[in-house]
C-alpha positions in Angstrom: 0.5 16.8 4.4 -0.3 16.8 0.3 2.2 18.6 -2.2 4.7 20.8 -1.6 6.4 22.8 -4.1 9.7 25.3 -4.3 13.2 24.1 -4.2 14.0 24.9 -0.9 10.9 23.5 0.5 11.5 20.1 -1.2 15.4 20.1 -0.2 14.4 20.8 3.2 11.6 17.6 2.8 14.5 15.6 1.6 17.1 16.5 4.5 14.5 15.9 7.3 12.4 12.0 7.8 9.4 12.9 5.9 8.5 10.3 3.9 8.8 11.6 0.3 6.0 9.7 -2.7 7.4 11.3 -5.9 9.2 14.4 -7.2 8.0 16.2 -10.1 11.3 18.3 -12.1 10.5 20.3 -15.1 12.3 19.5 -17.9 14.8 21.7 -18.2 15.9 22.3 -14.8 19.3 20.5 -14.0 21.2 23.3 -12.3 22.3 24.4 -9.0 20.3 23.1 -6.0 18.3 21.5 -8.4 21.0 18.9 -9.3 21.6 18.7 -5.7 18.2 17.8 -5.0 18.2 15.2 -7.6 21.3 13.8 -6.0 19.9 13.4 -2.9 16.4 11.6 -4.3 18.7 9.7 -5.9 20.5 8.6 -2.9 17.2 8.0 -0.9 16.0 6.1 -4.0 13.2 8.4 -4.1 11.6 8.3 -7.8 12.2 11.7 -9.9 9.6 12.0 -12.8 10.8 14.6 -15.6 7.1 17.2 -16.5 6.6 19.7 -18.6 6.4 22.7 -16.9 3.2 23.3 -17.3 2.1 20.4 -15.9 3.3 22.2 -12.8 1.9 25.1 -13.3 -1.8 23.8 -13.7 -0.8 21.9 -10.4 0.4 24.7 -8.7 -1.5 28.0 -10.4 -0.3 31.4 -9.4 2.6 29.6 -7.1 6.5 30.1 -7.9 7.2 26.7 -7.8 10.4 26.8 -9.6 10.3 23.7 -11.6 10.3 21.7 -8.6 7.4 19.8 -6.6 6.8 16.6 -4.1 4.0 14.1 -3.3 4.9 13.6 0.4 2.6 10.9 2.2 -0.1 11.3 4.4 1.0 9.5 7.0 4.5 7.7 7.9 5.4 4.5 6.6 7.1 1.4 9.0 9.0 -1.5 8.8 7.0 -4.4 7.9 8.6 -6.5 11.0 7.4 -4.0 13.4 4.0 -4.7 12.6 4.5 -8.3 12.4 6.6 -7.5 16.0 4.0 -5.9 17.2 0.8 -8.2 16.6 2.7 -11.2 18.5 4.1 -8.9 21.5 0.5 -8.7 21.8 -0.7 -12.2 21.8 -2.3 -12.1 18.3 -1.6 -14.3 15.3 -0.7 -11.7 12.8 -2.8 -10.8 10.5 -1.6 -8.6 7.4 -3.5 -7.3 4.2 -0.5 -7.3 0.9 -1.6 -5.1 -2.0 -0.2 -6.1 -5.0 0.3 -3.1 -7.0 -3.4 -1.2 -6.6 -3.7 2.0 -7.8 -6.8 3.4 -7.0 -6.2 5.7 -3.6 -9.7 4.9 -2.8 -9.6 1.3 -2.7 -6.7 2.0 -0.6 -8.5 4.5 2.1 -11.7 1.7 2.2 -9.2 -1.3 2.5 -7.7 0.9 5.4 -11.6 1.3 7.0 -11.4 -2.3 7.1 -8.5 -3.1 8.4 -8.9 -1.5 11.5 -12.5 -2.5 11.5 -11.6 -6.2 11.6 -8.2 -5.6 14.1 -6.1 -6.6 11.4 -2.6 -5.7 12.0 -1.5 -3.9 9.1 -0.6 -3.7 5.5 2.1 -3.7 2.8 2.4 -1.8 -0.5 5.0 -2.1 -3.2 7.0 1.5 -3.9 6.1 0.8 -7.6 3.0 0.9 -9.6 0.7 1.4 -6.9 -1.0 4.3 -4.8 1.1 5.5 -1.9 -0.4 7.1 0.9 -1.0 10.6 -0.2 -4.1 12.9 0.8 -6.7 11.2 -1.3 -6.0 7.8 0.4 -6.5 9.8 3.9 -9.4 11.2 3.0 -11.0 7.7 2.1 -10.0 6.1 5.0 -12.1 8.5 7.4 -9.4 8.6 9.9 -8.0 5.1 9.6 -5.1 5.9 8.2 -3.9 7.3 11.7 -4.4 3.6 13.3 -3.3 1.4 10.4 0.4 0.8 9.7 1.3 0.3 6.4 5.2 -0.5 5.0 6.0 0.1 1.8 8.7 -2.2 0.4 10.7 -2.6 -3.0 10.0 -6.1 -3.4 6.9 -8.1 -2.4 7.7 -11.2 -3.3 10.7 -10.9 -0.8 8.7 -10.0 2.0 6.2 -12.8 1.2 9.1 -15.4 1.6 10.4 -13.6 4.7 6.6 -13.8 6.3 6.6 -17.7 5.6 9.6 -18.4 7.1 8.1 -16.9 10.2 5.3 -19.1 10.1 3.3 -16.7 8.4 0.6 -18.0 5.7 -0.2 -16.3 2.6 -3.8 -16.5 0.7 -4.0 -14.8 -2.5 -7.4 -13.4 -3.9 -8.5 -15.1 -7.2 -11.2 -15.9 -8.8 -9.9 -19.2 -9.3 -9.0 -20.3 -5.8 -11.3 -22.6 -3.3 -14.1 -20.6 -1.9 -13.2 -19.1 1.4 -15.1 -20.2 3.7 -14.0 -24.3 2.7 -10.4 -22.9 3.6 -9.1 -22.8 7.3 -8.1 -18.6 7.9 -7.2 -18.8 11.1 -3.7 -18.9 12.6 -1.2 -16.5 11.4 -2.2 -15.5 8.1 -1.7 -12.6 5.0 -4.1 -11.7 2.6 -3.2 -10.8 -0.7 -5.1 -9.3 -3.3 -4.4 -7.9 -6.6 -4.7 -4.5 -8.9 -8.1 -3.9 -9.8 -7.5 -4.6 -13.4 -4.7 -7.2 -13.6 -5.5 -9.0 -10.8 -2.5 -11.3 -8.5 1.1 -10.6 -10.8 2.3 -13.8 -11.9 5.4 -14.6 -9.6 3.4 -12.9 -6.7 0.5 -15.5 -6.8 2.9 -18.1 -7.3 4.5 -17.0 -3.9 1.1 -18.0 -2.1 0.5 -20.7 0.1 -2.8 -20.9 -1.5 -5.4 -18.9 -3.4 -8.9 -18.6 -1.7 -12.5 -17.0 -3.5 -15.5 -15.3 -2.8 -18.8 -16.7 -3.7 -20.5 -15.1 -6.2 -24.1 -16.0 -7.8 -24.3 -12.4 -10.1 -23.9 -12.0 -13.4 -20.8 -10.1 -12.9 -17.6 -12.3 -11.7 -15.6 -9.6 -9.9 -15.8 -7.3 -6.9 -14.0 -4.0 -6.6 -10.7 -4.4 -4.5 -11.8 -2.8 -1.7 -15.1 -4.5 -1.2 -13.0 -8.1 -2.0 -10.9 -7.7 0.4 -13.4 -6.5 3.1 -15.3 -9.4 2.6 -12.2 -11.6 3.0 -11.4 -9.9 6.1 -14.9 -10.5 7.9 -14.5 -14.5 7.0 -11.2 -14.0 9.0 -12.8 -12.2 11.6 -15.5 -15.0 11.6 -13.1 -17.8 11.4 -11.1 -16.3 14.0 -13.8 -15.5 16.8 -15.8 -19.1 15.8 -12.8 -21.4 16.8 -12.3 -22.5 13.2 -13.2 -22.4 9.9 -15.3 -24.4 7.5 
């Protein structure tokens, strides 16, 4: 899956269950099946970003794409219960990975890699600002995309209320929380982490149960998203398989 492009092609996308990133309309083009296909983004809540049309054509060169294009994902998206669902139907506390608006598709693909790596359970993107699963996230994840569920939601802060009141606890990355490994990570637990600029949003990291760190003796104070929230996941994992933390 990747782009598709025509006006057909992209009503047909929109009649059928693909899941559907983006559609690109030159400006301009408002008649005919056009409007119908604006309609019908509209009604999926599907976001419609107005081009020029040359931005089209340098996407699509030599093509007839007739003012009309799609990002449709990589993979399918799910409902965030199921994957809560289906970590207890197995006997596992849950364990989730929240990305609060990243942006970088391959951040995304690496926190994919580890995901799996660690068993985590799966994870959950907002449908704004932030990277959805398109082919450059697939290609980062080296396969892990195909194992991985991730739900993609319209409001995070929603969900994070809905996990706690499931018993569900949420640790948000930041460089000002206590160091992970002095905090207990076991039980059922989310980790969230932040853009790789901006960090945790504001009414996001006040929806935490607590923030958590990650050590750090170097003379730079960060990590990259992907590599933060790997590390995070192994002191899970370690937590987890040592019969505690701390």
């Amino acid at each position: 899956m990747g782009d598709i492009f025509g006006r057909n092609p992209v009503m047909e996308a929109l009649k059928s269950n693909r899941t559907i990133n983006k559609i690109w309309l030159a400006k301009g083009e408002q008649k005919g099946s056009v409007r119908e296909i604006v309609a019908l983004a509209k009604e999926k809540r599907i976001a419609v970003q107005m081009v020029e049309r040359s931005k089209l054509d340098k996407m699509f060169p030599h093509e007839n794409h007739q003012g009309v294009a799609a990002s449709v994902a990589s993979a399918d998206y799910v409902a965030w219960q199921d994957i809560v669902d289906a970590a207890r139907q197995k006997g596992e506390d849950p364990l989730l990975v929240i990305l609060d608006e990243l942006e970088d598709p391959h951040n995304l693909g690496a926190i994919l890699r580890s995901v799996d790596a660690v068993g985590a359970h799966g994870v959950i993107i907002p449908k704004r600002r932030a990277v959805p699963l398109t082919d450059g996230v697939a290609k980062a994840s080296a396969g892990a995309i195909e194992h991985v569920p991730v739900a993609r939601v319209s409001n995070l802060v929603q969900v994070i209320e809905e996990l706690k009141k499931q018993g569900i606890w949420i640790a948000g990355a930041d460089l000002h929380g206590e160091y992970m490994h002095k905090q207990d990570l076991t039980g059922p637990l989310a980790i969230v982490v932040g853009s790789e600029g901006k960090g945790l949003g504001k009414l996001v990291r006040e929806s935490c149960d607590y923030v958590v760190s990650i050590p750090m003796q170097g003379k730079i104070n960060s990590l990259n998203a992907s590599v933060a929230t790997g590390v995070l996941l192994y002191e899970v994992y370690r937590q987890r398989n040592a019969g505690g933390g701390r």
